[in-house]
C-alpha positions in Angstrom: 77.3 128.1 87.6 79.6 128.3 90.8 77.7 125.9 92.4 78.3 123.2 89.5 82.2 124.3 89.3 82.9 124.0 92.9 81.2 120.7 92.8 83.1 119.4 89.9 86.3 120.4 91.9 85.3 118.4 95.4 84.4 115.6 93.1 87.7 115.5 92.0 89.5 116.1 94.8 87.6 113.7 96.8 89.4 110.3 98.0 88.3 107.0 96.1 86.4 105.0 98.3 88.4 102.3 99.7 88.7 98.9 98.5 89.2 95.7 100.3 93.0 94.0 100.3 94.5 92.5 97.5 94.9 89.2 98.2 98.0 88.2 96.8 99.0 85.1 95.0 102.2 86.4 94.3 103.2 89.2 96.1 105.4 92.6 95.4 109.1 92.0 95.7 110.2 95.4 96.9 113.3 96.0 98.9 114.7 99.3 101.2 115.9 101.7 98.2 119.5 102.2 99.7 118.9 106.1 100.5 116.6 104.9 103.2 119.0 102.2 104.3 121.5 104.8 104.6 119.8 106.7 106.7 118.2 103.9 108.4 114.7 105.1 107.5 111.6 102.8 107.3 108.3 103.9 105.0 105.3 103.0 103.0 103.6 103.4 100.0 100.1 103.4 98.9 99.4 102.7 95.0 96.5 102.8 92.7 96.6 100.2 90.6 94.3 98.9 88.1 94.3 94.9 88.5 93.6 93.0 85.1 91.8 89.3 84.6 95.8 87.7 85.0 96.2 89.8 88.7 98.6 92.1 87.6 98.6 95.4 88.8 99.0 98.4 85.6 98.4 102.0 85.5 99.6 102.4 88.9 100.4 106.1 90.7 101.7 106.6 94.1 99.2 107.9 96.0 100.9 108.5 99.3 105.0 108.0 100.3 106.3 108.4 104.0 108.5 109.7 103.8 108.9 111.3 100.5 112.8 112.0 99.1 113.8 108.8 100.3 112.6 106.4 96.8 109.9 104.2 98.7 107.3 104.8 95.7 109.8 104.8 92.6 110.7 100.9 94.7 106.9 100.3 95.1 106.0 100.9 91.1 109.2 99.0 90.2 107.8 96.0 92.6 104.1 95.3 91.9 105.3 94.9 88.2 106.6 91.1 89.0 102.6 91.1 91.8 99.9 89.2 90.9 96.8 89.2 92.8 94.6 86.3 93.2 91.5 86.1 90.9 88.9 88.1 90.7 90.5 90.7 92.4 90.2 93.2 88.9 89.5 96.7 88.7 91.2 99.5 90.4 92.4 99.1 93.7 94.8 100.7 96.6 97.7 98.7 97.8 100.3 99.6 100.4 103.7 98.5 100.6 105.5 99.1 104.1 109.6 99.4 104.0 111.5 98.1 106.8 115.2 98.8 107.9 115.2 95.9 109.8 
């Protein structure tokens, strides 16, 4: 019975197995929330993102934001809504967006 729960819990704790690029045929339009521009921060997000038959991106979570505070993934969900990836690219998938000062 432990055996079976402490399994269930690494199962779901374990990271999803990486998928290859998007390729984009329009790509995310994200730009430096103004917190980081202020304090002249770059950063990067990774989203999960289920890609439908039309290459947008729904369902998508942050996965990961570096650094966190500054609004990199609230800018990242709020960009990949105007994406679409080229076809046959559906199915769940992990995309990073990288944030530049420069």
């Amino acid at each position: 019975m432990l055996t079976a729960l402490l399994a269930a819990m690494l199962a779901q704790t374990a990271p999803a197995p990486s998928s290859p690029p998007v390729v984009w045929a329009e790509p995310p339009r994200v730009e430096t929330p103004p917190k980081a521009l202020e304090a002249g921060a770059s950063g990067s997000v990774v989203l999960r993102c289920v890609f439908m038959e039309n290459g947008a991106a729904t369902n998508c979570v942050v996965v990961s934001e570096t650094p966190a505070g500054m609004g990199f993934g609230r800018e990242a969900i709020r960009g990949i809504r105007s994406a679409r990836a080229q076809p046959g690219q559906t199915g769940p998938r992990e995309v990073r967006l990288n944030f530049s000062t420069r």
